[in-house]
C-alpha positions in Angstrom: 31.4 6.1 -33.6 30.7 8.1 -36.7 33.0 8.2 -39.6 34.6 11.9 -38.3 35.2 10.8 -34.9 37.2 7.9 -36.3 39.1 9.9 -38.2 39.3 12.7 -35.3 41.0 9.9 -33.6 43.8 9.2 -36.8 44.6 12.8 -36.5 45.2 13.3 -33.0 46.7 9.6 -32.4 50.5 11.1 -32.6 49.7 14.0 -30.5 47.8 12.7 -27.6 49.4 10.1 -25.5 46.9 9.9 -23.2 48.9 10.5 -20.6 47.6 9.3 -16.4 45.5 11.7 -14.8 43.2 12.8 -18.1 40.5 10.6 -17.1 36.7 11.8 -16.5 35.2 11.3 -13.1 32.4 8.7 -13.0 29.4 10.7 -12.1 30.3 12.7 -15.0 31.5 10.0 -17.6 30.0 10.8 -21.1 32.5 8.7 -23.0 32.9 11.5 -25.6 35.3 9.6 -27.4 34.8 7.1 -30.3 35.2 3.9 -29.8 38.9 3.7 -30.6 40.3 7.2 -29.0 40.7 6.0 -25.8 42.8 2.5 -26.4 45.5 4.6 -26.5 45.8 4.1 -22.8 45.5 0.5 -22.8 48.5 -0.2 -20.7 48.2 2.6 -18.0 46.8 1.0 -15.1 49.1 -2.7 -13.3 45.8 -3.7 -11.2 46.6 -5.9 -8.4 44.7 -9.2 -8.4 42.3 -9.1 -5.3 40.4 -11.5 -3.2 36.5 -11.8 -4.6 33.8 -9.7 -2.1 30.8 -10.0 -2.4 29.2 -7.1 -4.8 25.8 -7.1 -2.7 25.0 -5.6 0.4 24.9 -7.8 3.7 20.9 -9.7 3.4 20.7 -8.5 0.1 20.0 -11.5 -2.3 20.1 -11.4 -6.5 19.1 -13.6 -9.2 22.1 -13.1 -11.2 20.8 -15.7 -13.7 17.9 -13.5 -14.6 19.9 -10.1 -13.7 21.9 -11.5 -17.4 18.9 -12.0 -18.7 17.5 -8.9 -18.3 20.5 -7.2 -19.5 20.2 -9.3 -22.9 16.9 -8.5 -23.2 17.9 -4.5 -22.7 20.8 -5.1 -25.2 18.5 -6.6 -27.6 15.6 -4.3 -27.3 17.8 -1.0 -28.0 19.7 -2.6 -30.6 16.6 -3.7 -32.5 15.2 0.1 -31.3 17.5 1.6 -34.3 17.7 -1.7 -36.3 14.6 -3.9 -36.1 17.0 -6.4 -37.9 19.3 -6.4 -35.7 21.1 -9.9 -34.9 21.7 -10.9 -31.4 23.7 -13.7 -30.4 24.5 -15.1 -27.1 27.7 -16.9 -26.5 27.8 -19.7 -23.2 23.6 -18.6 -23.4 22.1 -22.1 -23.5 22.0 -21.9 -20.0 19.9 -19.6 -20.1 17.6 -21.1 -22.2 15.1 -22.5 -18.8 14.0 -21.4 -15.4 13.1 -22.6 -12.7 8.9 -23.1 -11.9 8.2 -20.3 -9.2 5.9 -22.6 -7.4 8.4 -25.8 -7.9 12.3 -25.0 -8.3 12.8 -29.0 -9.8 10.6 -28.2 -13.1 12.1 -26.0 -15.5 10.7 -23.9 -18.4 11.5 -21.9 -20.8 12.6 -18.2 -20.2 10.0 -16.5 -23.3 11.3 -13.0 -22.9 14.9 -14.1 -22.9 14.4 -16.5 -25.9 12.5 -13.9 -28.2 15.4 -11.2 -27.3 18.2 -13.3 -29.0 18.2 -14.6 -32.6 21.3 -17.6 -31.8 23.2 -18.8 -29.0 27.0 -19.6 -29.7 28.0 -22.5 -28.0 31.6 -23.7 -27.8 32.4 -27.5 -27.6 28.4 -28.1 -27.7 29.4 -31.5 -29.7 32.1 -32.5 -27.6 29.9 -31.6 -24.2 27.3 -33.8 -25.5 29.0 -36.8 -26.1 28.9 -39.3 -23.8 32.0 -40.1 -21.3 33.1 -42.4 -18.8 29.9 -45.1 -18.0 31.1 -44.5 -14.3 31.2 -40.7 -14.7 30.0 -38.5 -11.8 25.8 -38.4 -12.4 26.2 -34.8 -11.9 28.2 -34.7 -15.3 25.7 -36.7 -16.6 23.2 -34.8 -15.4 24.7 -31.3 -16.7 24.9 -32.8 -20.3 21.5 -33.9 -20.2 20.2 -30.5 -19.1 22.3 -28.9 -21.9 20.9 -31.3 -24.7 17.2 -30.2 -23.2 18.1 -26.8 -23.1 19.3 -27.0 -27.1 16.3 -29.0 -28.2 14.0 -25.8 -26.2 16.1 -23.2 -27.9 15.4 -25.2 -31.2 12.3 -25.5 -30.8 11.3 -22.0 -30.0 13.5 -20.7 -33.2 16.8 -19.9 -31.7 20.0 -21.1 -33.7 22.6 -22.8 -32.4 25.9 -22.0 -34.0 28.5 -24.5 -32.3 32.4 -23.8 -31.9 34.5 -26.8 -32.0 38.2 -26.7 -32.1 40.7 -29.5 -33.3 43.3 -29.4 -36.4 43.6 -33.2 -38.1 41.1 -33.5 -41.2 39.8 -36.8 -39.6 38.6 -34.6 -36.5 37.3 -31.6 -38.7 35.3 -33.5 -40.6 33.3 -35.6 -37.7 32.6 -32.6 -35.7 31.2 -31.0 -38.8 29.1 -33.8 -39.5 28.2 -34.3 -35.8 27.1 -30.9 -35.7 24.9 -30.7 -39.2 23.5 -34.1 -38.2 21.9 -31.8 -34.8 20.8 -29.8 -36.6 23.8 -26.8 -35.6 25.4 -24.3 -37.7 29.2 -25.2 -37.4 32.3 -24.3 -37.2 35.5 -25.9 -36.6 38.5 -23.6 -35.9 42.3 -24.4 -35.2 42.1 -23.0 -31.3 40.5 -21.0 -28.9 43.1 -17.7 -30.5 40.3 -17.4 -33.1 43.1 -15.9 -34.8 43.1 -17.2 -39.1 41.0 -19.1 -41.4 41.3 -22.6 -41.4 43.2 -23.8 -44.2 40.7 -27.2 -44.0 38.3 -27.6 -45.2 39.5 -25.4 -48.2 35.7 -24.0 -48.7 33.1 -23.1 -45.9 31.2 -25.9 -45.2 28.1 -26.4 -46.8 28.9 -23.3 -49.0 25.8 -21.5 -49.3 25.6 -19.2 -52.6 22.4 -17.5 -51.6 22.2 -14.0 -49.5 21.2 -14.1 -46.3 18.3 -12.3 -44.7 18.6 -13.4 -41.2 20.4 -16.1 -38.7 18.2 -19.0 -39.4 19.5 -19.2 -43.0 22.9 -19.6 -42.4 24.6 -23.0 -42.9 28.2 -21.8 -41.3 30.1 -19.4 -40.0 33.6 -17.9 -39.4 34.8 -16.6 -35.8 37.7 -14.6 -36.2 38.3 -13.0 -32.8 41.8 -11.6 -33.5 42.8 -10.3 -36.9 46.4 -9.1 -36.1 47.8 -12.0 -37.9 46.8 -10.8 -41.1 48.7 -8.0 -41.5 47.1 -4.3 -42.2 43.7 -3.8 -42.0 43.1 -4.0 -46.1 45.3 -7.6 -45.8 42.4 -8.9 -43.6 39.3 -7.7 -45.2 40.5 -9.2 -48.1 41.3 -12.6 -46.8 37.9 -12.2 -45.4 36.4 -11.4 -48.6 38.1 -14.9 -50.0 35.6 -17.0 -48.1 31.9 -18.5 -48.7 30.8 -18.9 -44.7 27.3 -17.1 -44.4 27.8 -15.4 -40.8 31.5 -13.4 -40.2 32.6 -12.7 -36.5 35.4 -10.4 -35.6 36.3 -8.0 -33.2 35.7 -4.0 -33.8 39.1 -3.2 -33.8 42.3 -4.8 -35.8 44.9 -4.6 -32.9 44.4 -1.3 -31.8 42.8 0.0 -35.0 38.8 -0.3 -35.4 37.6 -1.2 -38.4 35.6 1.9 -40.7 31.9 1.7 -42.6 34.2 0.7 -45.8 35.7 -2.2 -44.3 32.4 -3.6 -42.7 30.2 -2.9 -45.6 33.3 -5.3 -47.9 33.0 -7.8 -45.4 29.3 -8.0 -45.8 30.1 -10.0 -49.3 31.5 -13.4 -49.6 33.5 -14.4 -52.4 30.5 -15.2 -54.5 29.2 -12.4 -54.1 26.4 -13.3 -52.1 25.5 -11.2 -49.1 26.3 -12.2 -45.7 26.0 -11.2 -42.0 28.7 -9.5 -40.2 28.7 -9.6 -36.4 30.7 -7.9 -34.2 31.7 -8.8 -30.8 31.1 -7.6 -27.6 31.9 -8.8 -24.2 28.9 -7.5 -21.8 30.5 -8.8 -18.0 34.3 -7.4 -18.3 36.2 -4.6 -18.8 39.9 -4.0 -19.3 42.6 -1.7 -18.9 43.3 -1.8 -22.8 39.4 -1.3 -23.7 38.7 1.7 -25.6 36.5 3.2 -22.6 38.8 2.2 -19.9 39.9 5.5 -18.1 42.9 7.0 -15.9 42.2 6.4 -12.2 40.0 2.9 -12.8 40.7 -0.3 -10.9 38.9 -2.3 -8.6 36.0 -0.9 -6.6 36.5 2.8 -8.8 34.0 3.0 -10.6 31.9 0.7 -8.7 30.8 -1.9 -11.4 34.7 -2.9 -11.7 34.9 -6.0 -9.4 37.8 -8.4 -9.2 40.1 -9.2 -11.8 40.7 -12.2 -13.7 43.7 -14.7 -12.1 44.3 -15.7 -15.9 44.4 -12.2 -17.3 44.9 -9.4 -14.1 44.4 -6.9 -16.7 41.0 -7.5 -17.1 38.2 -7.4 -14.6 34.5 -8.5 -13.7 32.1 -6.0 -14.1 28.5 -6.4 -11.7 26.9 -6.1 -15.1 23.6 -5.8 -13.2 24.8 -2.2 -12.1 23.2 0.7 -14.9 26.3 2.9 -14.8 27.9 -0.2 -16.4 25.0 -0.8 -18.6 25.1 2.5 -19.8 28.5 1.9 -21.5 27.7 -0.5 -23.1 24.1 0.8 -24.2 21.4 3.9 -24.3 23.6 6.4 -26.0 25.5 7.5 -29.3 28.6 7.7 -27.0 27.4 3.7 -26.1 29.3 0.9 -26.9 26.8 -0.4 -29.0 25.9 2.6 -30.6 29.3 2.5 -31.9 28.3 -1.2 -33.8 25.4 0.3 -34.7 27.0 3.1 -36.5 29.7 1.4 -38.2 26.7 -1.1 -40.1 27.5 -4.4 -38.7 24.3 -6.4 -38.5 24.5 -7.4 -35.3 26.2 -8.9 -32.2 28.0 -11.8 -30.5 27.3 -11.1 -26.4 30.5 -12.6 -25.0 30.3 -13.1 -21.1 27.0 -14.1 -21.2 28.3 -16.5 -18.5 29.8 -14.5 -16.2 26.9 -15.1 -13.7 28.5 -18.0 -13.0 31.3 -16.4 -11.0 28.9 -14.9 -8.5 26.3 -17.0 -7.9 29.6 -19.6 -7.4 30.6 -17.1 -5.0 33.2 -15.6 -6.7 34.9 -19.1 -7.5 36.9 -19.8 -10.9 34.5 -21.5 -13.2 
């Protein structure tokens, strides 16, 4: 996603419509096109939500705990191939933290490769998880927030950071899951909702404003998560708002609306208002696609190609991918027409691996987690 295909795609965005039937055939997708020229097409396709099947063949059995894994690992590996200081985060990747023993599935330790492949794990609601509920609670509740406390204190331990996401809007609130999460030793941040979608306006600075520039992860006291950057206006109106703030780690999306963002903007978001250096992170979801992606193409749905599995029932536009499957892996890594590539190119320094859960839907067996 070089600085001439970008602007390739700003030239021909008034002439092509990308109208049905221009799509490439899988066998011979190369995904030619930056990562912006084919979002275009966003609203082509109406899939029909479908009944889960099972993505395997009939005996055929999967670790799809460790197949994730393994496709972090890849992620990481050619990401730090062309950047050695390339940041990798994994969002919902705590669980991923421990195995189990292959002589005794009841002991647990830690997954090395897996660990050493990521820099942080994002966590939403890590504070609110780990507080303790009802006395007469299920045990297997209690049992799950035990596991996820053991699992943060191993990715701890071994050098992982633990950026947590908390959500709530009254200063009384803000303020304890801050402190909650600093006194665990977490890098916070508290944000109005799920959307992701403006700064908070409390507190008025990051918390614990750090003046220094950054280096890696492990230094960072905050950070910002801004997943959807329409709100701000044009693209200049939110790298400046962005600019306006102290947090030491900024996550947004590639693309404002349907718009990526250029080397310019990235490099001015790299900058916080005191002119200290910062990371920027970019995300990336690595077990979905949708029909508004900018790789999406004419003809796709469930089943065609064969990494698209069943769509979402909260959002039928977007589907599961069998991320375990390499022609899916290969859109999103291995090449300059790659997905990551694309990051890469741009000069963020590094990424936020959404859907590191999505395991959980098939080894549930295709239930709604």
């Amino acid at each position: 996603m070089s600085l001439y295909t970008i602007k390739t795609y700003h030239r021909r965005q008034e002439s092509d419509k990308r109208v049905k039937g221009k799509g490439t055939p899988l066998l011979n997708m190369k995904l030619k096109a930056p990562l912006a020229a084919t979002l275009v097409a966003c609203a082509l396709l109406t899939p029909i939500l479908a009944q889960a099947q099972s993505p395997l063949a009939p005996g055929v059995a999967m670790d799809f705990r460790e197949s994730m894994r393994q496709l972090v690992q890849a992620i990481s590996a050619y990401g730090r191939s062309l950047n050695p200081n390339f940041v990798i985060v994994a969002e919902n990747g705590l669980d991923l933290v421990t195995k189990p023993d292959p002589q005794d599935d009841t002991l647990l330790f830690p997954a090395r490769t897996y660990i050493r492949s990521i820099d942080a794990v994002l966590q939403p609601n890590l504070v609110k998880s780990l507080q303790s509920g009802d006395p007469k609670e299920d045990p297997a509740i209690t049992a799950s927030r035990n596991q996820l406390a053991a699992n943060a204190q191993t990715a701890k331990s071994l050098g992982v950071d633990i950026l947590n996401l908390e959500f709530a809007t009254q200063a009384k609130d803000i303020d304890g899951f801050y402190a909650a999460s600093a006194k665990q030793g977490f890098t916070p941040f508290v944000a109005a909702s799920p959307i992701l979608g403006r700064i908070p306006a409390y507190p008025k600075s990051a918390f614990n404003a750090n003046p220094t520039s950054l280096r890696d992860a492990t230094q960072a006291k905050n950070f910002l998560y801004i997943a959807h950057s329409q709100g701000f206006g044009i693209t200049r109106d939110f790298v400046q708002a962005m600019s306006n703030t102290n947090h030491d780690i900024a996550i947004t999306n590639v693309f404002h609306g349907r718009v990526p963002l250029n080397k310019l903007d990235v490099e001015r978001l790299k900058y916080k208002k005191l002119g200290a250096r910062r990371l920027v992170l970019a995300e990336i979801d690595i077990s979905s696609a949708a029909t508004y992606d900018y790789f999406w193409q004419a003809g796709w749905g469930q089943g065609s190609p064969a990494f698209i599995n069943t769509a979402f029932r909260e959002d039928p536009d977007r589907y599961r991918t069998l991320y375990w499957d390499p022609a899916w892996q290969s859109v999103l890594i291995g090449g300059t027409a790659s997905y990551l590539y694309g990051i890469l190119d741009l000069g963020f320094d590094g990424v936020v691996l959404k859907g590191v859960d999505g395991w959980r839907y098939f080894e549930s067996g295709g239930e709604e987690q």
